[in-house]
Backbone as CSV, one residue per row, in Angstrom:
resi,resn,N_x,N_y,N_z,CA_x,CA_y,CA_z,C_x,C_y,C_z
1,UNK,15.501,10.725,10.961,14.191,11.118,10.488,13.107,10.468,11.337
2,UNK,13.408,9.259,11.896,12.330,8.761,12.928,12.021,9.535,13.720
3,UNK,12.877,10.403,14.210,12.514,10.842,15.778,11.635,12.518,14.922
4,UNK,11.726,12.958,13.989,10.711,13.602,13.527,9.348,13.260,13.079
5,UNK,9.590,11.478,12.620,8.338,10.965,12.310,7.576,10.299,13.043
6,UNK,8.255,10.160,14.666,7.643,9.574,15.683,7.071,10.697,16.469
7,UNK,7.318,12.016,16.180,6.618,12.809,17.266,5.437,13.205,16.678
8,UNK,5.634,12.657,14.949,3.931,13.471,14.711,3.654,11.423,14.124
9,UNK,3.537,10.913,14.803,2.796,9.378,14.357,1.553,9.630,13.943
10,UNK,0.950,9.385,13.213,0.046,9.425,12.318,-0.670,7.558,12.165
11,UNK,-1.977,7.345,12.376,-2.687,6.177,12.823,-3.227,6.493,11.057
12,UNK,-3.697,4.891,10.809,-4.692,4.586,9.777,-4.646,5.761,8.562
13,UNK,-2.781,5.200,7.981,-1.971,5.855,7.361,-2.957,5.100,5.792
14,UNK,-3.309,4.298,5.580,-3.780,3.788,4.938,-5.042,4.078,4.094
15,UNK,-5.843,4.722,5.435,-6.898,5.268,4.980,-6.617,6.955,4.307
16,UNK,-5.507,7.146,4.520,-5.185,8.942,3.853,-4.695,8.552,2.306
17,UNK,-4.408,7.112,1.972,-4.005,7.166,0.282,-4.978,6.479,-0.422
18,UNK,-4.804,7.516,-1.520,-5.432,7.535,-2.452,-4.775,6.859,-3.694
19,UNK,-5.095,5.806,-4.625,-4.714,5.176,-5.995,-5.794,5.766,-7.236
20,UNK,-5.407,6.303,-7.701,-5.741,6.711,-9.257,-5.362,6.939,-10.454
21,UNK,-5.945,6.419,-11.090,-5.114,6.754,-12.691,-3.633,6.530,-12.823
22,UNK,-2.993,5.529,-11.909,-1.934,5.364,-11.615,-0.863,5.891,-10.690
23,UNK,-1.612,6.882,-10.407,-0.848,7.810,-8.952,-1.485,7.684,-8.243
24,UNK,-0.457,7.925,-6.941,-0.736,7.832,-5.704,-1.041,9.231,-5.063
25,UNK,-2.665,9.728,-4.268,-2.378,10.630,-3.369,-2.720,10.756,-2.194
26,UNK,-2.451,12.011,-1.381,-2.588,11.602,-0.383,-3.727,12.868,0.298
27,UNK,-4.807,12.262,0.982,-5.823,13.412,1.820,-5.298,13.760,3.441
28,UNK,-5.344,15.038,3.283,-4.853,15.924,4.853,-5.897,16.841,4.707
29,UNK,-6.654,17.403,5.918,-7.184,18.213,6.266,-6.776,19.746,5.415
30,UNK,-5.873,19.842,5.134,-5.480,21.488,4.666,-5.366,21.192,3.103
31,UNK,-4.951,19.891,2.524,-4.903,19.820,0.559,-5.865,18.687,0.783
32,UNK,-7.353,18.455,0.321,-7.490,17.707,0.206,-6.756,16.351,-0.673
33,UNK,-5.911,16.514,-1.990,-5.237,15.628,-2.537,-3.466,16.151,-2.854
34,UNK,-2.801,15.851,-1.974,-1.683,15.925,-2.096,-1.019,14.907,-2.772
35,UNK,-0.498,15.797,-3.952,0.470,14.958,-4.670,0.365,15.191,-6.306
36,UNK,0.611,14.411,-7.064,0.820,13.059,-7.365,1.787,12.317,-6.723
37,UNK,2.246,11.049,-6.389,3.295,10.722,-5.812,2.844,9.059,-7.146
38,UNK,4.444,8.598,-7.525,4.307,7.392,-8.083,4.164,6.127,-7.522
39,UNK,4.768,6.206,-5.785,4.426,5.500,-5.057,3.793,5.272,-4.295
40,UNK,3.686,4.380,-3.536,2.848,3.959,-1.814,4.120,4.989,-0.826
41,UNK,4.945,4.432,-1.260,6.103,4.864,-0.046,6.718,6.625,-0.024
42,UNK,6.536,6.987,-1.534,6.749,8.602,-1.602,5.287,9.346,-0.987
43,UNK,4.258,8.921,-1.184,3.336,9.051,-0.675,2.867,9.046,0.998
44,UNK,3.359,8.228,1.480,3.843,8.213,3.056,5.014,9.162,3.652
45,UNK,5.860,9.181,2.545,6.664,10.286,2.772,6.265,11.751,2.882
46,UNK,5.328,11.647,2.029,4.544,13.249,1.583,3.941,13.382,2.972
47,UNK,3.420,12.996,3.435,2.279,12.805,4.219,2.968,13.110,5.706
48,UNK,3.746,12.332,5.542,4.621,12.737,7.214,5.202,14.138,6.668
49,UNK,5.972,14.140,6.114,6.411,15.389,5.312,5.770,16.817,5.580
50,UNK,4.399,16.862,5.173,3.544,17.583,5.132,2.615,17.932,6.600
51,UNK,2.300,16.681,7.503,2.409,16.456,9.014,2.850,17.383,9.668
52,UNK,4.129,17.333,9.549,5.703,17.536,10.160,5.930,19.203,10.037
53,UNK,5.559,19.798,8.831,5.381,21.093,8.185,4.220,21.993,9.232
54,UNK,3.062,21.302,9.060,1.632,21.699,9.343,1.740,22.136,10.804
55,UNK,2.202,20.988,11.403,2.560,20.913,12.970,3.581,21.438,13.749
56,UNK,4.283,21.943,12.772,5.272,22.950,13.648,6.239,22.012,14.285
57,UNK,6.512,20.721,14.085,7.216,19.853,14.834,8.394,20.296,14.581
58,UNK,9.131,20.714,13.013,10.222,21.145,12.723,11.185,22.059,13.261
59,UNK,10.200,23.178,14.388,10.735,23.413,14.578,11.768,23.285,15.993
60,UNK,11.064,22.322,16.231,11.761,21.377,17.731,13.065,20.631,17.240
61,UNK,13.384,20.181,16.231,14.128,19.244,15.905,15.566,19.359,15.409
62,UNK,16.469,19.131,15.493,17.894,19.211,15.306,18.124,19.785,13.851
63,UNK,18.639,21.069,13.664,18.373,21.623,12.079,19.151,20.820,11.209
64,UNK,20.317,19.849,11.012,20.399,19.542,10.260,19.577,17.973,10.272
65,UNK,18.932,17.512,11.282,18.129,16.576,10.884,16.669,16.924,10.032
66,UNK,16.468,18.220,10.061,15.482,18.768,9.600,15.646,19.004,8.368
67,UNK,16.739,19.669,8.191,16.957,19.691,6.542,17.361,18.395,5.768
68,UNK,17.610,17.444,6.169,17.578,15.882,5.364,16.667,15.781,5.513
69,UNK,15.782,15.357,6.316,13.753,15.146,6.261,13.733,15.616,5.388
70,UNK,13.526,17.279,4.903,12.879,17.832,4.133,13.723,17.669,2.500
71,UNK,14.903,17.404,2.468,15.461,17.366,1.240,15.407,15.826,0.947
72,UNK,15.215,14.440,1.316,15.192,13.260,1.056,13.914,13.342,0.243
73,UNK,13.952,12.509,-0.774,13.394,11.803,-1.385,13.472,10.308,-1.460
74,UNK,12.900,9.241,-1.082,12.705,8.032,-1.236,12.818,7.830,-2.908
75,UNK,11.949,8.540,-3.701,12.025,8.264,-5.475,13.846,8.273,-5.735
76,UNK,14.068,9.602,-5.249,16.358,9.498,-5.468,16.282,8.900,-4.938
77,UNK,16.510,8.147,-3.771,17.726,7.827,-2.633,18.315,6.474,-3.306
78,UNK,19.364,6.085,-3.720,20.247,5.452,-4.116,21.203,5.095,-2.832
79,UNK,21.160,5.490,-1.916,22.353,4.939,-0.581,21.971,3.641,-0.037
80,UNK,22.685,2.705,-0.233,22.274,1.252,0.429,22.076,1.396,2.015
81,UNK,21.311,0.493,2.020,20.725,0.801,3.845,20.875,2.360,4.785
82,UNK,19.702,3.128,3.428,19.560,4.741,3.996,18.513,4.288,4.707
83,UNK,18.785,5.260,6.406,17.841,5.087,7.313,16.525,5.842,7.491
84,UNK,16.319,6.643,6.679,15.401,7.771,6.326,14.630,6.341,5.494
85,UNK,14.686,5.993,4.719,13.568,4.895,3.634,13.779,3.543,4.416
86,UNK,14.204,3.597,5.221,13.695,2.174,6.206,12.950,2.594,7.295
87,UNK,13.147,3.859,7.754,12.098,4.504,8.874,10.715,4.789,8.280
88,UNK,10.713,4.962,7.005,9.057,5.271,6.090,9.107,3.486,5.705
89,UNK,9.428,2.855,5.076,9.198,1.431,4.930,8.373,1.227,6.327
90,UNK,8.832,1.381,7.898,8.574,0.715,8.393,7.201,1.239,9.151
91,UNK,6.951,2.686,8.852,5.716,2.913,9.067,4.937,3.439,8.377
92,UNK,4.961,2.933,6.915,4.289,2.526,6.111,3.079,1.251,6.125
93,UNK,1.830,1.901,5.537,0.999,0.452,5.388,1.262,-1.069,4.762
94,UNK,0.664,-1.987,5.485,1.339,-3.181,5.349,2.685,-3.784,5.591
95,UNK,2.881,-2.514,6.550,4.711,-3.138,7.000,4.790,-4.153,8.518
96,UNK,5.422,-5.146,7.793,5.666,-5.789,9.411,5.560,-5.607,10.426
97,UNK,4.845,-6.206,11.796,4.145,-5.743,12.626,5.490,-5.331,13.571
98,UNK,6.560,-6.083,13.418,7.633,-6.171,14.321,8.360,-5.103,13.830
99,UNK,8.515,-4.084,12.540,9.118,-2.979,11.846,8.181,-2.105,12.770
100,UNK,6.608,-2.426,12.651,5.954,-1.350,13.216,6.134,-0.747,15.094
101,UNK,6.202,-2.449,15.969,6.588,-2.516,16.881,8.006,-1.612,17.174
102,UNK,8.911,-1.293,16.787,10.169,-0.884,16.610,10.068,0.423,16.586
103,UNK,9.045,1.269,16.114,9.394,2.142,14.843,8.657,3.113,16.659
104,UNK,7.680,2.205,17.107,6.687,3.112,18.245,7.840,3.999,18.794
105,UNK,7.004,4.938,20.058,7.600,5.756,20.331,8.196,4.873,22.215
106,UNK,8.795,4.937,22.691,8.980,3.895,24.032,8.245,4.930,24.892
């Protein structure tokens, strides 16, 4: 899922979420409020998610890596050290600079 979420990187991920009334959403040019999302991190998900959709990146990308992007959920994922919710952990706001360092594109 990185290499789908590194071709559409997305800057001052921070400034697109929104906290209200206990949900999380998220502003893009085409919904202004996408979501509800319960988290910070489903919310980052949405967002690349929705990115990724908008931009046509999908359709560059390996189809069955495309269809896990689009069918993962961070709220399910129950798999210990799934790499799809450590690739959004790590470019997610407030994530370690050295997760973030990692995550760039070389």
């Amino acid at each position: 899922m990185l290499e789908l979420m590194q071709a559409t990187l997305l800057f001052e991920v921070e400034r697109r979420l929104v906290f209200r009334n206990g949900e999380w959403l998220v502003r893009t040019r085409e919904i202004p409020e996408l979501g509800p999302y319960s988290s910070s991190l489903e919310a980052v998900e949405g967002l690349y998610r929705h990115v990724a959709i908008c931009s046509g990146r999908l359709r560059q990308g390996e189809p069955k890596l495309v269809r896990d992007f689009l069918q993962h959920s961070v709220a399910e994922c129950h798999e210990p050290g799934c790499q799809f919710c450590a690739d959004l952990l790590a470019l997610s706001p407030g994530a370690p600079r050295v997760q973030l360092k990692a995550a760039m594109p070389v």
